[in-house]
C-alpha positions in Angstrom: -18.6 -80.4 31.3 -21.9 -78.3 31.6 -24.4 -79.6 29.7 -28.2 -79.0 30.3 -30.9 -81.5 31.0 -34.5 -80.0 29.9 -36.3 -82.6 32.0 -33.9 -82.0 34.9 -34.6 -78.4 34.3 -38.6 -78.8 34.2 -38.2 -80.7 37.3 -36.6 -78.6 39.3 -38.2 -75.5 37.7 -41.6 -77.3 38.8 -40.4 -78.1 42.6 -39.2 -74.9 43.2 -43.0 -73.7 41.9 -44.5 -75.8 44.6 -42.1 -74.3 47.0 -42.6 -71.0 46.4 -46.2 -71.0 46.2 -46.7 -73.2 49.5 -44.5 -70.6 51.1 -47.1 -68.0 50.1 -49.9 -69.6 50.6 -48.4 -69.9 54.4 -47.3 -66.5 54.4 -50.8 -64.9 53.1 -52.6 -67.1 55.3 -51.2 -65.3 58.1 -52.6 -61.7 57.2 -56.3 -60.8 58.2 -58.3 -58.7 56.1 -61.5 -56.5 57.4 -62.8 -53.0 55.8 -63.6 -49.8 57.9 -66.7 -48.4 58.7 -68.2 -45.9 56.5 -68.7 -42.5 57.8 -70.0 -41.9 61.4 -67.8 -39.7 62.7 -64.7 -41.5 61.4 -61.6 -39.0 60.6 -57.9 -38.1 61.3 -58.2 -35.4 63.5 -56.0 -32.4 62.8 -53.2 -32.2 65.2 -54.9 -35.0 67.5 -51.3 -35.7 68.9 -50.3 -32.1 70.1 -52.4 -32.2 72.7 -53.8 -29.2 74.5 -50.3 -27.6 75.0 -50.5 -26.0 71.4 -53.0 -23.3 71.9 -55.7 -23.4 74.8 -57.5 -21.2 72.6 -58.0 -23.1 69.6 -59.3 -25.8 72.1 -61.8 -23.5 73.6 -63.5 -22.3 70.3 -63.2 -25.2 67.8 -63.8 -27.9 70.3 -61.0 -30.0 70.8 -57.4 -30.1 71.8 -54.4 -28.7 69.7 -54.6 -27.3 66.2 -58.1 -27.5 64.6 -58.9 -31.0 67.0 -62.7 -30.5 65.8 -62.2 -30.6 62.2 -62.2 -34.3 60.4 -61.1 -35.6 57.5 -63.3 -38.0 55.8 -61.1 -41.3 54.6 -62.2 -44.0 52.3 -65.8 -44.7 51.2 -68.2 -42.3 52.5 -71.4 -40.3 51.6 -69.7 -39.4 48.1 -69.2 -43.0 46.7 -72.5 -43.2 45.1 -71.5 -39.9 42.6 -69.1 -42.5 41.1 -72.4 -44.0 39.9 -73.4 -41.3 38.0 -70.3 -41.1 35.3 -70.6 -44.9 34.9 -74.9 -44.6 34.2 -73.7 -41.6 31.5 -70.9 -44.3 30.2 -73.3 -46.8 29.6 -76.3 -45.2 28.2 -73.7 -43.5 25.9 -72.3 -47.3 24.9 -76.2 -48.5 23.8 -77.0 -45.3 22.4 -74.4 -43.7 20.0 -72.2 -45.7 17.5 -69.4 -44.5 18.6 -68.2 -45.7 21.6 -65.1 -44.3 22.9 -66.5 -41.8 25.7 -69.3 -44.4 26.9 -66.3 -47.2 27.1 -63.9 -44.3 29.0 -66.6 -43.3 31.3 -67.5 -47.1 32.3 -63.6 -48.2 32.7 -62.6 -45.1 34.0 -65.8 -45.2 36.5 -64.9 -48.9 37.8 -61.6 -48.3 38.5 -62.3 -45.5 40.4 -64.8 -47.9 42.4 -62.3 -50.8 42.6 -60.0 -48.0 44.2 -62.4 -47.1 46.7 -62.8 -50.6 47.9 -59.8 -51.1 48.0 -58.8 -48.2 50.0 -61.1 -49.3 52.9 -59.5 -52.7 53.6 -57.1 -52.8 56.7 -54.8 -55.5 56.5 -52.8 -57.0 59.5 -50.4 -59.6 59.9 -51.8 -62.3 62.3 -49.2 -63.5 65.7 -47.2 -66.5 64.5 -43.9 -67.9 66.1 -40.4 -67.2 65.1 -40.3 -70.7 63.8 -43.7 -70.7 61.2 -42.3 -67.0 59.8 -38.7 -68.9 59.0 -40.3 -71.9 57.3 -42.8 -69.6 55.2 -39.3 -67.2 54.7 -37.3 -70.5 53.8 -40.0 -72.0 51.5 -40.6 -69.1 49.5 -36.8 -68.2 49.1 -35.6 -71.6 48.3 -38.6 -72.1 45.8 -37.7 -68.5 44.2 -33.9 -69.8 44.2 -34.7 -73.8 42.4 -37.2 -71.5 40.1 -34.4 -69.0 38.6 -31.9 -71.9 38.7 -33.9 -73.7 36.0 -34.5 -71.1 34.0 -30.7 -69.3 34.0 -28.4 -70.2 31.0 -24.9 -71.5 31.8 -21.8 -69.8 31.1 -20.0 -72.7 30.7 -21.7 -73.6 27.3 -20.4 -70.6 25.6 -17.2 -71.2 26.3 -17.5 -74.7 24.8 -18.7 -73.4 22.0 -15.5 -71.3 21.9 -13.1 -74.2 21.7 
């Protein structure tokens, strides 16, 4: 006879909670986060792993090795972030200065997102050395946790066909 207990449930529902979310506090404790530098230089080089066996030519005239190995592509935030400024000043003059508001709100939102992306495009994030043993534990914890959460929450079969009878 299945029959459910709501404290029971709560309980367990709240353990595997704790669980989980010690398991990912371990887990996110682990990974280092650090931005690039901006500008100076800084690119993916076109063709930078060919080497100089793809055309002594084009490393004669454009400076580098392989195809194009002088020409850089910019990547994340560099001399062209502060134009995202200008859509959001526009944006918010329009919000204080007309009555209706729909551009001035698009131009602001639209503006910080594109600024949120930009940070966040610049972050590198690695995952810190840790033993075999502390990546099973944080693996266990949030698995179990995950496992005693949907446990809780899942309705039983059982109970229908009860009801059935």
């Amino acid at each position: 006879m299945n029959s459910r207990d709501p404290i029971k449930d709560f309980f367990t529902f709240l353990l595997g909670g704790v669980l989980l979310s010690m398991g990912a506090f371990l887990f996110f404790n682990q990974i280092m986060v650090s931005s690039q530098p901006s500008g100076l230089g800084r690119g993916l080089r076109v063709g930078q792993g060919f080497g100089r066996s793809w055309g002594g030519a084009s490393g004669a005239l454009f400076g580098g090795g392989g195809w194009g190995g002088g020409f850089g592509m910019p990547q994340g935030l560099d001399n062209s972030f502060g134009l995202l400024l200008i859509p959001l000043v526009i944006g918010l003059c329009l919000l204080f200065a007309l009555r209706n508001q729909r551009w001035g709100w698009f131009l602001v939102l639209s503006s910080l997102a594109a600024l949120a992306v930009g940070v966040l495009q610049t972050l590198i994030m690695r995952f810190q050395p840790t033993t075999l043993w502390n990546l099973l534990t944080m693996m266990a914890l949030i698995g179990s946790g995950g496992g005693l959460m949907f446990r809780s929450l899942r309705g039983y079969d059982g109970d229908k066909e009860q009801k059935d009878r």
